[in-house]
C-alpha positions in Angstrom: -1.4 0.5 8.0 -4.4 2.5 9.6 -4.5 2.4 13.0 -7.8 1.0 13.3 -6.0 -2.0 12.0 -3.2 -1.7 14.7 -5.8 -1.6 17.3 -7.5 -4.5 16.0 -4.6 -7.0 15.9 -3.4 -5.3 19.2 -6.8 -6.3 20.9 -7.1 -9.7 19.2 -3.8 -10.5 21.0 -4.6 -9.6 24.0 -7.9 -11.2 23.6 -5.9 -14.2 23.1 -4.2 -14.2 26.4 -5.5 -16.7 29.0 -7.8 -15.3 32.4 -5.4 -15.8 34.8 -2.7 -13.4 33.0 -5.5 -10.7 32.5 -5.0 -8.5 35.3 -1.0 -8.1 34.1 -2.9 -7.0 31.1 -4.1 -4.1 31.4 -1.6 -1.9 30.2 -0.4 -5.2 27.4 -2.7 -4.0 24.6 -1.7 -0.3 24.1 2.3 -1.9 24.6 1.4 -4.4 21.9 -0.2 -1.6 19.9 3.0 0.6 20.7 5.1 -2.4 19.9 3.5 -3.3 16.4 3.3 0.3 15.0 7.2 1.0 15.4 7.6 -2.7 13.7 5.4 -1.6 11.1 7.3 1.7 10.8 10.4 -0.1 9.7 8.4 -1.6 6.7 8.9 0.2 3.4 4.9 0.1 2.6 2.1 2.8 1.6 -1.2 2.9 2.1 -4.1 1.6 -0.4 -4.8 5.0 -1.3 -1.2 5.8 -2.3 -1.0 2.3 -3.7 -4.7 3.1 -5.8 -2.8 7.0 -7.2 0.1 5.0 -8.3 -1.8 2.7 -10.7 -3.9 5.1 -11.6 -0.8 7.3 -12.6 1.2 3.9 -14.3 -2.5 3.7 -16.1 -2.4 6.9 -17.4 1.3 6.8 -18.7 0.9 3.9 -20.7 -2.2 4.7 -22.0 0.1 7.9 -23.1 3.5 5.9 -24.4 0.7 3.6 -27.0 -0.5 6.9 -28.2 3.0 7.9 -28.6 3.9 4.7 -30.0 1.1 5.1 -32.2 1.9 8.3 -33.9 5.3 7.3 -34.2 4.0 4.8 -36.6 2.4 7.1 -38.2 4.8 9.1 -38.7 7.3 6.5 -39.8 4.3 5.5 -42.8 4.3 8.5 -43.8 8.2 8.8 -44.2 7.9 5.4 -46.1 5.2 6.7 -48.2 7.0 10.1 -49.3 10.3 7.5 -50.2 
């Protein structure tokens, strides 16, 4: 998660706080911030952008086992066709 993310749930908590606990505040949001990225550190995600390479890289390899899959048919006519 980017940490303009972080920073945006971070501030939308403390947002969320009432008036009278404000001034305790103060240092709250960059805790929160601190708090939520080592949470999010024990997560096993990626990023979109590693997410986006992987599918283009699972595209790519099946597009690559039907032409296999293909010319192994092929292949296997011709056999047929020589029997």
């Amino acid at each position: 998660m980017d940490a303009k993310k972080i920073e945006d749930i971070a501030r939308q908590i403390n947002d969320s706080i009432p008036a009278g606990v404000k001034e305790f505040a103060g240092s709250m949001e960059s805790r929160i911030k601190q708090i939520l990225q080592q949470q999010l550190g024990k997560l096993d995600v990626v990023t979109r952008e590693e997410m986006d390479v992987q599918q283009q890289l699972l595209l790519r390899l099946r597009q690559r086992v039907e032409a296999l899959e293909k010319h192994v048919a092929s292949l296997e006519r011709d056999l047929d066709d020589e029997s």
